[in-house]
N, C-alpha and C positions, 0 to 999 in steps of 0.2 A: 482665560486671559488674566482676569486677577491674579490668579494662583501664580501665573509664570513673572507677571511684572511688578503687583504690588504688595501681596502678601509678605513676601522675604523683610521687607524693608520697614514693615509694620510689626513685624517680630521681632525686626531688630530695638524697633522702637520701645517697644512695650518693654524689651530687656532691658534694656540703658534704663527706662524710666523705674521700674522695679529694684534697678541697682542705686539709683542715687532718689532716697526717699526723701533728702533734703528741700528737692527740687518740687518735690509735692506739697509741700507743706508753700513755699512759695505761691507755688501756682495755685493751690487753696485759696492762699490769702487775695492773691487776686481777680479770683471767680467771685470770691465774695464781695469784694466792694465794686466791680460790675453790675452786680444784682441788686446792690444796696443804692448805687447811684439810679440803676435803672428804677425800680421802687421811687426812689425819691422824684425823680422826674416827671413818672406817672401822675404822681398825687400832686404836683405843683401844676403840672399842663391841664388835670381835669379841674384843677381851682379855677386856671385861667380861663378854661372853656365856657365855665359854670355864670362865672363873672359877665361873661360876654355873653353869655345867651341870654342873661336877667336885666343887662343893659342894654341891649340888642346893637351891639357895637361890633365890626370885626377888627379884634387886636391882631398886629402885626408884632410876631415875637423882637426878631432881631431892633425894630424899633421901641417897644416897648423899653428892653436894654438900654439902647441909647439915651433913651429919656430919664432912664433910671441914672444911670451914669454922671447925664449933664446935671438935674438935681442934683445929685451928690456934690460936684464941683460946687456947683452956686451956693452952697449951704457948705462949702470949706470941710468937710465929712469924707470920711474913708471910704473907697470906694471896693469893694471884693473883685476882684475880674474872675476867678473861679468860681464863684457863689454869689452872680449879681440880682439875684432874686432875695436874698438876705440882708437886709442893709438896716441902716438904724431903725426905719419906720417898717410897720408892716405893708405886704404885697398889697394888699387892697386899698391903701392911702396911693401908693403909685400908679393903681390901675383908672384909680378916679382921678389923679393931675393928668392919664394918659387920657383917659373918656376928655377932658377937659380940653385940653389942647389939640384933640382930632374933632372938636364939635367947630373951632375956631375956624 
């Protein structure tokens, strides 16, 4: 069954892709910062895990966000929407106004 319906079309592919090597280099570049964002997510989720386990809290991501955000407004500060983990102050001054404002 392979053989008759999807092999041909996967020959075809691998040709075309062997013929325009440009396209590899491309799609390189974007395997790679997949990986790199992935990595980076890892290590920023196992801080905020780590965080919460030490302060026996459970953080709510997309709310954390928000609170990050609205700070930033009140204090007239830039705010990243790709990279709202990043901000003037470091992550674990946000996670203690976030501890701070879910004790309320």
């Amino acid at each position: 069954m392979y053989y008759y319906i999807i092999a041909e079309d996967i020959i075809n592919a691998l040709g075309w892709f062997s013929e325009n090597i440009a396209f590899s280099y491309i799609l390189g570049i974007f395997t790679g910062l997949i990986i790199i964002d992935a990595f980076y997510s890892c290590k920023l989720y196992s801080k905020i895990k780590k965080y919460a386990k030490e302060n026996n809290i459970i953080i709510k991501y997309e709310q954390l966000k928000v609170d990050i955000k609205e700070f930033q407004k009140s204090a007239r500060e830039k705010y990243s929407f790709l990279n709202p983990f990043n901000q003037t102050k470091p992550l674990k001054n946000y996670l203690n106004l976030y501890k701070e404002k879910t004790k309320k």
